[in-house]
Structures are given as structure tokens and as C-alpha cells.
N, CA, C and O atoms as a GROMACS GRO file, in nm:
protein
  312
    1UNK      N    1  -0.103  -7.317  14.984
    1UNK     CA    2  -0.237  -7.316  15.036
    1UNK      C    3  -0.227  -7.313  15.187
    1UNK      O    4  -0.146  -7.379  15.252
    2UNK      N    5  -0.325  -7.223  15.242
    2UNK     CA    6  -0.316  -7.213  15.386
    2UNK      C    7  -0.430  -7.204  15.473
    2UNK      O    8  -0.499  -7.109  15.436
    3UNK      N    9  -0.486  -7.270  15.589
    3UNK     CA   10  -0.574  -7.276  15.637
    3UNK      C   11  -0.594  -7.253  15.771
    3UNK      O   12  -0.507  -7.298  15.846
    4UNK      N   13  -0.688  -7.194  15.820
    4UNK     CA   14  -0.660  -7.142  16.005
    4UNK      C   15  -0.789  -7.213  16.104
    4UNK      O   16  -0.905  -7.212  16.144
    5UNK      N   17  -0.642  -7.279  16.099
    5UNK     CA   18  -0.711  -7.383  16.197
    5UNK      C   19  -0.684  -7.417  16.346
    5UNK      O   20  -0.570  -7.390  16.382
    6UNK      N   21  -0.772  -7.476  16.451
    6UNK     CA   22  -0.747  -7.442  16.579
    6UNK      C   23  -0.801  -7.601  16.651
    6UNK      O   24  -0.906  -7.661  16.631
    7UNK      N   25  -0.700  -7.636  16.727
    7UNK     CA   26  -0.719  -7.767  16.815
    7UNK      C   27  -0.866  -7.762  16.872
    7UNK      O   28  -0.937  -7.663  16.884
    8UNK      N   29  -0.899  -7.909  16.910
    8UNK     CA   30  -1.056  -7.949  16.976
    8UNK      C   31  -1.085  -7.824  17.099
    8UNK      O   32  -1.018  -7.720  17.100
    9UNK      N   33  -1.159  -7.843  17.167
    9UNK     CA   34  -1.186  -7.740  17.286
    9UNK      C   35  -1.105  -7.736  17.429
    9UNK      O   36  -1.080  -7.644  17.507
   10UNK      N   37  -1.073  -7.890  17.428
   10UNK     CA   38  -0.965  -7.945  17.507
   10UNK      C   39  -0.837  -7.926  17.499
   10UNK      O   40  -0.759  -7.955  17.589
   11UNK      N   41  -0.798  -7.866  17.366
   11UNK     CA   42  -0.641  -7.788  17.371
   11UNK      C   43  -0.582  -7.947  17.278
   11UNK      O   44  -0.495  -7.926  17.194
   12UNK      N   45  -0.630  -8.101  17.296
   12UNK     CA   46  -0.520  -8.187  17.230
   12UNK      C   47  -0.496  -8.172  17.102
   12UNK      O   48  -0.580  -8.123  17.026
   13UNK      N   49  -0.417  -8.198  17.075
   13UNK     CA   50  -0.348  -8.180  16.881
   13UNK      C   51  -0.457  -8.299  16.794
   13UNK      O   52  -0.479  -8.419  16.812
   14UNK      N   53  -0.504  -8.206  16.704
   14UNK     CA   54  -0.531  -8.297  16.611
   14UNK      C   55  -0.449  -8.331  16.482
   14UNK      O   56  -0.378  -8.248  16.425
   15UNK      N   57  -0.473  -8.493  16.433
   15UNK     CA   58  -0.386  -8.505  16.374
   15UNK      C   59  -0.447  -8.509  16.198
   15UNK      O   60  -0.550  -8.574  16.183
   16UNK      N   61  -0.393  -8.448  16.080
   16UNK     CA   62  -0.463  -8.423  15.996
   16UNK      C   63  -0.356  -8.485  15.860
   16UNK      O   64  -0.243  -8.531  15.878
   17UNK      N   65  -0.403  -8.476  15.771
   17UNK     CA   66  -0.367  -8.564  15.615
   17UNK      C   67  -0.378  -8.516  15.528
   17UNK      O   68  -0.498  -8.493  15.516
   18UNK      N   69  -0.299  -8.461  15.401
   18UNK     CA   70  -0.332  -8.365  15.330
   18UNK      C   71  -0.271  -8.452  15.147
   18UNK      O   72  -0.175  -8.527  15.128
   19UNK      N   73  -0.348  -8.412  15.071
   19UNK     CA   74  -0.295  -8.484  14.956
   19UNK      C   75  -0.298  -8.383  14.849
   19UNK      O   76  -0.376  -8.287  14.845
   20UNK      N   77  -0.209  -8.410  14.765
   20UNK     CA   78  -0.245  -8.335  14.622
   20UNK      C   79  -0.266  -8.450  14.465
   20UNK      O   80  -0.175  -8.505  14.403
   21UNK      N   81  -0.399  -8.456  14.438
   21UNK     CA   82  -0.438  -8.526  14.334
   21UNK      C   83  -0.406  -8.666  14.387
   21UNK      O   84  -0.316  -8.719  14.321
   22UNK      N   85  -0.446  -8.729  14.470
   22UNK     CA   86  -0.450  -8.836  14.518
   22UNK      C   87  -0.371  -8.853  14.594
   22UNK      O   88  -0.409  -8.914  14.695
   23UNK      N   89  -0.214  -8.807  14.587
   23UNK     CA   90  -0.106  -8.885  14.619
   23UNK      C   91  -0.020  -8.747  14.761
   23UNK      O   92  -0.050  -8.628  14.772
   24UNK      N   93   0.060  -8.806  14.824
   24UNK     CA   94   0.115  -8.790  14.930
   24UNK      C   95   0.174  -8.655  14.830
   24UNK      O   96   0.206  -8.668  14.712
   25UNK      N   97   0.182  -8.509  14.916
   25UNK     CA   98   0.236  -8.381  14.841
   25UNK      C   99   0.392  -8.383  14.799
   25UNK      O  100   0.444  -8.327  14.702
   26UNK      N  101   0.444  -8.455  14.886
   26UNK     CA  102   0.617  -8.485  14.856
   26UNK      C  103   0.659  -8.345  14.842
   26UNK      O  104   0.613  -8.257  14.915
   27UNK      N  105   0.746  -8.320  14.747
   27UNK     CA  106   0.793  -8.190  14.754
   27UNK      C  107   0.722  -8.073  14.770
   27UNK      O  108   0.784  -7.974  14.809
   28UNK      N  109   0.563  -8.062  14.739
   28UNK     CA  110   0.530  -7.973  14.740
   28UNK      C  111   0.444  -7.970  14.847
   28UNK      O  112   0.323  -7.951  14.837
   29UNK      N  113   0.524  -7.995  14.979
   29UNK     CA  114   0.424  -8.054  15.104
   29UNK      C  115   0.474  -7.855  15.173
   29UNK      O  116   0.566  -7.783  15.135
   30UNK      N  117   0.375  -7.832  15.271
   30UNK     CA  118   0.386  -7.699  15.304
   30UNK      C  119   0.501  -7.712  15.456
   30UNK      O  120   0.565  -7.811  15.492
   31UNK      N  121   0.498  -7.623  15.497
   31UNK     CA  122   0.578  -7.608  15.641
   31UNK      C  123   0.473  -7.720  15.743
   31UNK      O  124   0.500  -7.834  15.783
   32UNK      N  125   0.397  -7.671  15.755
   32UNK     CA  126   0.315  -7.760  15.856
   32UNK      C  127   0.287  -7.875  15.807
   32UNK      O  128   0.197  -7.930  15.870
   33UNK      N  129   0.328  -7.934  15.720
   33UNK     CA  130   0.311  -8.110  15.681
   33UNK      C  131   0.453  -8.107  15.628
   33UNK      O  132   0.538  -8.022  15.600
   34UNK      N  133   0.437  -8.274  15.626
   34UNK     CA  134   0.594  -8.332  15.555
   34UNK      C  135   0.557  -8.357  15.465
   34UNK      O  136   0.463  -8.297  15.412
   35UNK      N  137   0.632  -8.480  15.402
   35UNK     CA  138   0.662  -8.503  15.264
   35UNK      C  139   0.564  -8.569  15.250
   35UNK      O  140   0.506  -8.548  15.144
   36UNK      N  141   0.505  -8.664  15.336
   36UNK     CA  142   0.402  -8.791  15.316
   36UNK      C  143   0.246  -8.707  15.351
   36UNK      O  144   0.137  -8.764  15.348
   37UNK      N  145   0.266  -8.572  15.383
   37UNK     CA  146   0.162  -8.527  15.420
   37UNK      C  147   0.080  -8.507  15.506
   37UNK      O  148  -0.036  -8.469  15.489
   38UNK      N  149   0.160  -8.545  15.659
   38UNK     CA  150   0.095  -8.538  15.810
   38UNK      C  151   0.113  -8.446  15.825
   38UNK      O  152   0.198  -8.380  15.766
   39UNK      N  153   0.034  -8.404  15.916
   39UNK     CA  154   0.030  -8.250  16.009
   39UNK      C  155  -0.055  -8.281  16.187
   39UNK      O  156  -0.103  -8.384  16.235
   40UNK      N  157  -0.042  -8.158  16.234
   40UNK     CA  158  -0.110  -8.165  16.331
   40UNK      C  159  -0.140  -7.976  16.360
   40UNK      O  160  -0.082  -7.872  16.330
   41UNK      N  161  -0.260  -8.014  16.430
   41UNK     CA  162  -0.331  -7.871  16.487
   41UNK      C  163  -0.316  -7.893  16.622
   41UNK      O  164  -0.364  -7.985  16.689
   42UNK      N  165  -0.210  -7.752  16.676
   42UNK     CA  166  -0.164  -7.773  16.821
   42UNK      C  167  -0.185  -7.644  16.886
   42UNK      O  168  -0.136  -7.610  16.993
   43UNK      N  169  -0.257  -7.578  16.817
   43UNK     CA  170  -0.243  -7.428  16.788
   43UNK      C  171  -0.377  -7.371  16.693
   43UNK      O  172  -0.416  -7.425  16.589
   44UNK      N  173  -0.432  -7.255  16.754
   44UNK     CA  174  -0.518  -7.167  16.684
   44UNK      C  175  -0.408  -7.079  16.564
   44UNK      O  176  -0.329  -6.989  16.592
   45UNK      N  177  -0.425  -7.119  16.473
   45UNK     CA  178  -0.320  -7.063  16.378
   45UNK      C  179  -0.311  -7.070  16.219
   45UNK      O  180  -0.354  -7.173  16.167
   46UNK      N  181  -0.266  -6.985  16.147
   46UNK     CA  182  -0.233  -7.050  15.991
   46UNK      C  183  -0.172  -7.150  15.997
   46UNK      O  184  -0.089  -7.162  16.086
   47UNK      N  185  -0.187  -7.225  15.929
   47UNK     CA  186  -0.096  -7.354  15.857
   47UNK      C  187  -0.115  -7.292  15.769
   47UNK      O  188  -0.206  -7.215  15.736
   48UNK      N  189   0.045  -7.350  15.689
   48UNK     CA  190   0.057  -7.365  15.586
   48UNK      C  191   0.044  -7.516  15.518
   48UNK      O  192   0.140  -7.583  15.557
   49UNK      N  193  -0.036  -7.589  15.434
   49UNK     CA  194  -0.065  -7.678  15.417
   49UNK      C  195   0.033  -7.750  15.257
   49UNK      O  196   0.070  -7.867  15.256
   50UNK      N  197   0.061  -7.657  15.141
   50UNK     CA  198   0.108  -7.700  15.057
   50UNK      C  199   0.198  -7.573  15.007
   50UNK      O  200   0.144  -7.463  15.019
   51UNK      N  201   0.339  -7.578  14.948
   51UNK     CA  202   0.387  -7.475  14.878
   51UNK      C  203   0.435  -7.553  14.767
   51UNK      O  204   0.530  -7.630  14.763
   52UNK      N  205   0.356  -7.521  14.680
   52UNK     CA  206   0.396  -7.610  14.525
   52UNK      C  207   0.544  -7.552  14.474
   52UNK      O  208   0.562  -7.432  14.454
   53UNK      N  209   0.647  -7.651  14.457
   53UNK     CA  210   0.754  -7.646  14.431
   53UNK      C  211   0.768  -7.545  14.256
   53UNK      O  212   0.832  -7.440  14.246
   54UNK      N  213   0.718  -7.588  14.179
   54UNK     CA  214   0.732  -7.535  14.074
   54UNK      C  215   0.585  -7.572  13.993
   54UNK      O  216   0.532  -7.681  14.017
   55UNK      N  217   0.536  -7.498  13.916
   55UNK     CA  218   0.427  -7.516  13.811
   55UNK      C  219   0.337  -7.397  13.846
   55UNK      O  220   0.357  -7.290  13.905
   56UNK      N  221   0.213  -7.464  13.778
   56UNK     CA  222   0.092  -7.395  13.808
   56UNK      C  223  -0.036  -7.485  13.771
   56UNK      O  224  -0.031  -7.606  13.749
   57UNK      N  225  -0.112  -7.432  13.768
   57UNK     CA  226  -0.274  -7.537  13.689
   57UNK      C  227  -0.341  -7.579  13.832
   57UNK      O  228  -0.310  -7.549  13.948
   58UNK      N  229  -0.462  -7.674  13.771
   58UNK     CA  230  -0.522  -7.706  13.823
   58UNK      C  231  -0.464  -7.804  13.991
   58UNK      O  232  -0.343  -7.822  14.004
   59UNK      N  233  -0.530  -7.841  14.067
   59UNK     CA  234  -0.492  -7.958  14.160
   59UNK      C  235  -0.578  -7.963  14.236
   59UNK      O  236  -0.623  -7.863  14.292
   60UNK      N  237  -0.633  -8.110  14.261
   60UNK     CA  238  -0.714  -8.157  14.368
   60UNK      C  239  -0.667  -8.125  14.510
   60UNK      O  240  -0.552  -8.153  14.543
   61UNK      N  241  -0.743  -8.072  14.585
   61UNK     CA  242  -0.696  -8.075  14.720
   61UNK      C  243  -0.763  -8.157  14.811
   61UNK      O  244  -0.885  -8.139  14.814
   62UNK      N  245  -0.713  -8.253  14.896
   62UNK     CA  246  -0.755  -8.302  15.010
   62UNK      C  247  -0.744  -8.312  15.139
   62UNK      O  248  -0.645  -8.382  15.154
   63UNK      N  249  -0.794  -8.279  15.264
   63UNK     CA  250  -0.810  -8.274  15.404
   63UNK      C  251  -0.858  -8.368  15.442
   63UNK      O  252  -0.968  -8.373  15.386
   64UNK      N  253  -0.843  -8.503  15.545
   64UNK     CA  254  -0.854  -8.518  15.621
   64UNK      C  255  -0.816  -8.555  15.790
   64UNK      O  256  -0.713  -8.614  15.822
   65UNK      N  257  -0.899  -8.518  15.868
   65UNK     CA  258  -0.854  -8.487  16.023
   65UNK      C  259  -0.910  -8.618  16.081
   65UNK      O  260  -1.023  -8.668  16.085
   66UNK      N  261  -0.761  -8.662  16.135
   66UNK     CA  262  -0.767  -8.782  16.212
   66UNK      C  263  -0.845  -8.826  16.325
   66UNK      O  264  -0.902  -8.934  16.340
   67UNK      N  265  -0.839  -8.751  16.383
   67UNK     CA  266  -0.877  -8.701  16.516
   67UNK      C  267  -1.000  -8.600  16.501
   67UNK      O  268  -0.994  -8.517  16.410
   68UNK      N  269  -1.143  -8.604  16.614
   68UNK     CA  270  -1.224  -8.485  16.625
   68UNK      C  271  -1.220  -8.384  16.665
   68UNK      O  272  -1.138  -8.369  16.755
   69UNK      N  273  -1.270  -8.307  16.639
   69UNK     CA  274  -1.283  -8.145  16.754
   69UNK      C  275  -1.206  -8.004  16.682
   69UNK      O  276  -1.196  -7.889  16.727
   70UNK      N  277  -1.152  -8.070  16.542
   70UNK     CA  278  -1.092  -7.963  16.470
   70UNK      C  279  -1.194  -7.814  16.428
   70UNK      O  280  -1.310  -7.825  16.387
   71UNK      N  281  -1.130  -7.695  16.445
   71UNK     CA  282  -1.172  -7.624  16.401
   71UNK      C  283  -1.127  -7.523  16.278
   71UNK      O  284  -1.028  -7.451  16.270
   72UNK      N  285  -1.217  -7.541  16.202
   72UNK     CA  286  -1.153  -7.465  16.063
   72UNK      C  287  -1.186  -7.338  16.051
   72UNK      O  288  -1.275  -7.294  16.123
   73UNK      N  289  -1.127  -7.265  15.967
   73UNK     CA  290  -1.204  -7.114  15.961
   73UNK      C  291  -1.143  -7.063  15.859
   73UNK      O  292  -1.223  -7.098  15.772
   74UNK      N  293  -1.050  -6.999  15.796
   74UNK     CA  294  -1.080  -6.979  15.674
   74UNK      C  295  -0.944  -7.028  15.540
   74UNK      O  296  -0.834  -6.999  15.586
   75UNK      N  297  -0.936  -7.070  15.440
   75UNK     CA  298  -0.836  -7.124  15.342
   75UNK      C  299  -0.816  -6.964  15.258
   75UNK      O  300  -0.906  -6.885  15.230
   76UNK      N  301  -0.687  -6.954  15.235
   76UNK     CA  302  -0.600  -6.876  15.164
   76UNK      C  303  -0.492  -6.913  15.039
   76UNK      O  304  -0.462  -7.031  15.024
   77UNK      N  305  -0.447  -6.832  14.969
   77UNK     CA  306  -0.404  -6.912  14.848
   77UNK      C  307  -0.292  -6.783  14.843
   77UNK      O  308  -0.334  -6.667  14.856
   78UNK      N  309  -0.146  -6.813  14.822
   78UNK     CA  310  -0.057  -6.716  14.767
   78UNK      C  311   0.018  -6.745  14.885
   78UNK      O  312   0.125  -6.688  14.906
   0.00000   0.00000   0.00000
């Protein structure tokens, strides 16, 4: 899952939280987050937010941004 997203207006990093079905993504955490699921927006850019290790089906997704001034724009899948 991937989302293009771009720091406050002020350029500082925001800091953001990402879960799958409640719990911290662990292995299936993307390039731009770790295992526990932090990230940051430092950059007008794709993230990559989750690359599911193996499966398929359903999954809850969750965002939230630590910090204000985030800008979102559009989520991608593949």
C-alpha cells in the first residue's frame, strides 16, 4: 500500500503510525515504516506504507499522523 504524501508547509517531518488489523505491521511493514510501524513525511513523495510479506484477503488499514500539517493526496495498491 502506498500513499503520496507531503510535509506541513514549513518543510518539518511529520511523524506518522501505521497498523495492520490493530497491531504493529512487523514483517509486513513497507520501506517507509519499520517493523513497529513509524514513519515520517520529509518529503513530497510516495511512501510506501505496507508490503505484505505473504497472503492475501481482507486487512484493516490504519493512519495516524503525529504531528500537524500533513498532506495527503492519493493511496495506491500493487
Amino acid at each position: 500500500m502506498h500513499l503520496v504524501l507531503g510535509p506541513a508547509a514549513d518543510g518539518k517531518p511529520i511523524r506518522f503510525r501505521v497498523r495492520l488489523d490493530g497491531k504493529a505491521p512487523g514483517a509486513d511493514h513497507g520501506m517507509d515504516t519499520d517493523a513497529d510501524g513509524n514513519g515520517a513525511v520529509n518529503a513530497q513523495r510516495l511512501y510506501q506504507l505496507v508490503r505484505q510479506a505473504s497472503g492475501n484477503g481482507e486487512r484493516l488499514f490504519d493512519i495516524e499522523f503525529l504531528d500537524p500539517g500533513v498532506q495527503a493526496y492519493a493511496f495506491t495498491f500493487g
